[in-house]
N, C-alpha and C positions, 0 to 999 in steps of 0.2 A: 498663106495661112492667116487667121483672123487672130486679133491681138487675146489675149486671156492673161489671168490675174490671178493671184494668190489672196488668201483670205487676209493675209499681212501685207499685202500692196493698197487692199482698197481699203484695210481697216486706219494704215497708215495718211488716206490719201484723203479719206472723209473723215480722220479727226477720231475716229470709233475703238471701241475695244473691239478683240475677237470673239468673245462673248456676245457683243450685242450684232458683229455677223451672222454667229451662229442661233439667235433668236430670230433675226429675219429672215431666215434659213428655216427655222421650225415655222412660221408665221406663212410661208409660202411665199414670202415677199421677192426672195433670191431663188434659184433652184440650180447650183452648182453642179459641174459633173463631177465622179469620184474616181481618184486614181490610185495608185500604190498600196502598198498593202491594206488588206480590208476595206479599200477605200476610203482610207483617212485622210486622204490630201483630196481637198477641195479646187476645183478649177475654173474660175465662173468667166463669162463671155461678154464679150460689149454688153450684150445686152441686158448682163444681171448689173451692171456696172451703169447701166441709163438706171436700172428699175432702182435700184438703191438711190441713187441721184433724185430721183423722185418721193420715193420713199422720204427720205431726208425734207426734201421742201413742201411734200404734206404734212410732216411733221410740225415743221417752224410753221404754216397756216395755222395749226390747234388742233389737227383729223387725228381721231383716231386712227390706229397700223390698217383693222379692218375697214375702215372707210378711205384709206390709202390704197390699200388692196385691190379692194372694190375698183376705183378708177385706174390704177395701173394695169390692172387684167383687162379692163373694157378697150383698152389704150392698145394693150397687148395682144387683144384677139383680130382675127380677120376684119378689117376697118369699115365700118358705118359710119363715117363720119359724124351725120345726124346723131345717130344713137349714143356716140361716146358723148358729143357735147351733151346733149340732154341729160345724160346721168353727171357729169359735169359737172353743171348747173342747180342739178337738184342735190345732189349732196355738200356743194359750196353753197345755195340758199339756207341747207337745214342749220347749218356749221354757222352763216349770217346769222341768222336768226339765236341759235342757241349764245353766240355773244352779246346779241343785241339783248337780251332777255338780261345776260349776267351785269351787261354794264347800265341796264337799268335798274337792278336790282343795287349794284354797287352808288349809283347817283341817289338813291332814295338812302344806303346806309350814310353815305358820306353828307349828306343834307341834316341830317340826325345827329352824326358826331357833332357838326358846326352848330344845330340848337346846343346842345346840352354844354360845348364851349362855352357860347354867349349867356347862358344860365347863369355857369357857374363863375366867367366872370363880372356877370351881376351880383349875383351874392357873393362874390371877392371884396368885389368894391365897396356893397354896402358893411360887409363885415367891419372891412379896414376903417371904412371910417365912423364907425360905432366906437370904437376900440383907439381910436387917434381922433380926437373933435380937434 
């Protein structure tokens, strides 16, 4: 029999509430099976236990869930190798890019702050020594 998990094994195991189980669960990210009454008890299988794992370290990259998704489903369907790396690749180049954008944008603010530093301790300096000959 293949190992299976409770929503409080794997919430416990990666750190998570059972709340934000239950949102990767709506997100399509997980798709546990349902047991016991009304099917309230969640049972999820290796392999909703890789796609979370997953999940999880596109996360720490900066991907959005949906852009997580996206590559765990391509990962998850019958394999093209080809095909999975190409999408890959392309939604890690957009994710490059859309940082290389912010951390240029962030080198132009941070280039700005240090003028207006050195401005103002210019006119520090001249102040103080207006005001102390």
């Amino acid at each position: 029999m293949s190992t299976t998990y409770t929503i409080s094994d794997l919430a416990k195991e990666f750190d998570l509430t059972t709340r934000a189980m239950r949102f990767y669960e709506d997100m399509g990210l997980l798709q546990p099976e349902r047991s016991g009454p009304a099917g309230r008890n969640r049972i999820y299988s290796a392999r909703d236990r890789a796609r979370l794992r997953l999940t999880l370290r596109a996360k720490r990259l900066g991907l959005s869930l949906s852009e997580a998704k996206d590559i765990i489903d391509v990962y998850d369907s019958p394999r093209d190798t080809g095909a999975q790396l190409r999408k890959f690749l392309e939604v890690l180049g957009q994710h490059r890019q859309q940082l290389e954008d912010r951390m240029a944008d962030l080198q132009m603010n941070l280039d700005e702050v240090r003028e207006h530093e050195e401005e103002a301790r210019q006119l520090l300096a001249k102040v103080e020594s207006e005001n102390h000959p």
